[in-house]
SESERO-296170 format. One record per residue: residue in three letters; x, y, z of N, C-alpha, C in turn; residue number from 0. Coordinates in nm, 3 decimals. Layout:
SESERO-296170
SITE code     nc1     nc2     nc3    cac1    cac2    cac3     cc1     cc2     cc3 pos
SITE  ala       X       Y       Z       X       Y       Z       X       Y       Z NUM
...
//
This chain:
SESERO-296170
SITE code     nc1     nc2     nc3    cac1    cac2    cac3     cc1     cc2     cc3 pos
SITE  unk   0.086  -0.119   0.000   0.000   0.000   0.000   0.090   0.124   0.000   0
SITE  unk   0.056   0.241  -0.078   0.112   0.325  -0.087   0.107   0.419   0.049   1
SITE  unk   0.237   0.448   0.082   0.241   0.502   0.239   0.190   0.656   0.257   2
SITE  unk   0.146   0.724   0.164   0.048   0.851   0.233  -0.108   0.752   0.258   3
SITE  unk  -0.129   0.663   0.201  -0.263   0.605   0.196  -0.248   0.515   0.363   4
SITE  unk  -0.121   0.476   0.386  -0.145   0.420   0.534  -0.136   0.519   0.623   5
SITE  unk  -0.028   0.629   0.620  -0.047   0.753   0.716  -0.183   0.777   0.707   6
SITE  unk  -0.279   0.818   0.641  -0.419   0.878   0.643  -0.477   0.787   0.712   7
SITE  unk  -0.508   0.652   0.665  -0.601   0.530   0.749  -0.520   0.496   0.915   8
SITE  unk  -0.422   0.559   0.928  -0.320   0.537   1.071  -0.387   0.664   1.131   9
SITE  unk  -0.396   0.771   1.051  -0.453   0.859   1.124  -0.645   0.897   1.155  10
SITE  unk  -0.666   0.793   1.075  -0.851   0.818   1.082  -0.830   0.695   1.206  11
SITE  unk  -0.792   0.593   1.231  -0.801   0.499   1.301  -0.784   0.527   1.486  12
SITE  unk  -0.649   0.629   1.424  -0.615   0.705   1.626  -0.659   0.780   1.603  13
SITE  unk  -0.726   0.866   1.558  -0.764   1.003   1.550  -0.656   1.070   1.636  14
SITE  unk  -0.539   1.121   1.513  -0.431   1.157   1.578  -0.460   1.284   1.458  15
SITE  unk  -0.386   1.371   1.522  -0.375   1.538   1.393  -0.259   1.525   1.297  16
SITE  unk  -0.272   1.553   1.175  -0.142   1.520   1.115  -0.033   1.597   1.160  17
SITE  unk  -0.061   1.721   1.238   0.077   1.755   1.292   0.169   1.662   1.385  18
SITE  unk   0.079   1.594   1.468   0.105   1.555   1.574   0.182   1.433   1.590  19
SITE  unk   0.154   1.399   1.415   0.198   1.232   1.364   0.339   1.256   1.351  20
SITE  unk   0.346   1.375   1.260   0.457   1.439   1.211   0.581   1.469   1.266  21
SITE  unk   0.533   1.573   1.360   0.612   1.582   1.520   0.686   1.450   1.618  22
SITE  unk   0.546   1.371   1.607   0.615   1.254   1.686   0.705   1.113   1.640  23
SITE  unk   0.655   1.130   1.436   0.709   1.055   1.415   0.893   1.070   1.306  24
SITE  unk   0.854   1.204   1.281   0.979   1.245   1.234   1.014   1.356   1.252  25
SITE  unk   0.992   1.456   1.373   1.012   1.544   1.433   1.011   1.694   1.294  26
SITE  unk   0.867   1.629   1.246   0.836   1.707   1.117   0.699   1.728   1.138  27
SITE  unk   0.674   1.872   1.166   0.491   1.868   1.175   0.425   1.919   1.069  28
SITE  unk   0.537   1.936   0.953   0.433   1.962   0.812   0.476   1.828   0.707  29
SITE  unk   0.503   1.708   0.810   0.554   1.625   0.706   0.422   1.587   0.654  30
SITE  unk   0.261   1.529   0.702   0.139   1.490   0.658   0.102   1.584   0.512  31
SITE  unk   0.125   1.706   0.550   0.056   1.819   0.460   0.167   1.791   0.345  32
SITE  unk   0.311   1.829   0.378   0.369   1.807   0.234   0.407   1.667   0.163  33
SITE  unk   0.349   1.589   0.250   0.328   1.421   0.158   0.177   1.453   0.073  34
SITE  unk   0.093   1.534   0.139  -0.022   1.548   0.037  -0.037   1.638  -0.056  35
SITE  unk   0.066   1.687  -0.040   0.148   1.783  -0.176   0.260   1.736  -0.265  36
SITE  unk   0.273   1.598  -0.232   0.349   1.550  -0.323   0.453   1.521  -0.281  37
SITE  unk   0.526   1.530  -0.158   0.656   1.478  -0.101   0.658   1.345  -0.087  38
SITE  unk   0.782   1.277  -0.103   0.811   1.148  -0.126   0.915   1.106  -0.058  39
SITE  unk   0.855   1.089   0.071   1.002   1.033   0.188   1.072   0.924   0.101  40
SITE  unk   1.206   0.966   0.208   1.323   0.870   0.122   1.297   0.704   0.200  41
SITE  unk   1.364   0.651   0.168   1.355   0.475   0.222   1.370   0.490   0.342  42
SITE  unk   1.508   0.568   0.390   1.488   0.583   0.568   1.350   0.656   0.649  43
SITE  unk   1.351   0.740   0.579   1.220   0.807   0.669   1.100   0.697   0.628  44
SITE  unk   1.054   0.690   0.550   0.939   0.512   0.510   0.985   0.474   0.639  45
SITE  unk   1.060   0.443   0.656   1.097   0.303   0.736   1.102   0.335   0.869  46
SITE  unk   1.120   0.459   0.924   1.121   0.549   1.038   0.950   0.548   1.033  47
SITE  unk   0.888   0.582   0.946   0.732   0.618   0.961   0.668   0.470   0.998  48
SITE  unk   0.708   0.383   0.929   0.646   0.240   0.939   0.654   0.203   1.097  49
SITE  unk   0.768   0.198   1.095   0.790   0.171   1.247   0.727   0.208   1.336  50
SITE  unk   0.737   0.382   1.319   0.651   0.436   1.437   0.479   0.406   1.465  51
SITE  unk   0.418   0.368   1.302   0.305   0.323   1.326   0.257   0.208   1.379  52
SITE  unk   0.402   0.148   1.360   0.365  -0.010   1.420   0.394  -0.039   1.540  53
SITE  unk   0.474   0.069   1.589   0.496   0.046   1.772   0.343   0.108   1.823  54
SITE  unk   0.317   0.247   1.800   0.233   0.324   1.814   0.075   0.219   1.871  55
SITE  unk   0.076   0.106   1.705  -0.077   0.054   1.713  -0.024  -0.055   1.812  56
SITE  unk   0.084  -0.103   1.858   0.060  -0.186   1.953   0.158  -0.351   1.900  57
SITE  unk   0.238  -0.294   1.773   0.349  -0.368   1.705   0.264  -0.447   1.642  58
SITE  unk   0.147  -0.486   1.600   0.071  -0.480   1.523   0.078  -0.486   1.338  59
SITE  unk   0.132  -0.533   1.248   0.231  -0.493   1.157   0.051  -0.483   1.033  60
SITE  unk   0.062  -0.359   0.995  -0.059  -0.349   0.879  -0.035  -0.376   0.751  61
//
C-alpha cells in the first residue's frame, strides 16, 4: 500500500492530527501536509514512519 494512503487510514483509526503524527514521528509537523502535496520520503524516513506506526498501534504490523 502506498504510504500517504497508510499515514491517512493510521490517522482516521487514532484520531491523531497530522501535525502531531509528524512531530512525533519524524520530528516534522508539516511532514502529513507536504506528503499530500506531493513529497516522497526517502527509504529511511518510510521506514522510520512504518515503524513508528507499528509500535504506536501496539506492534501490530498493517
Amino acid at each position: 500500500m502506498h504510504l500517504l494512503r497508510r499515514v491517512e487510514k493510521f490517522l482516521r483509526e487514532h484520531d491523531i492530527p497530522p501535525t502531531r503524527f509528524g512531530r512525533e514521528a519524524a520530528r516534522d509537523p508539516r511532514l502529513v501536509l507536504d506528503m499530500r502535496r506531493g513529497r516522497e520520503p526517502g527509504a529511511r524516513m518510510t521506514r522510520r514512519l512504518e515503524h513508528f506506526m507499528n509500535i504506536y498501534a501496539g506492534g501490530q504490523p498493517q
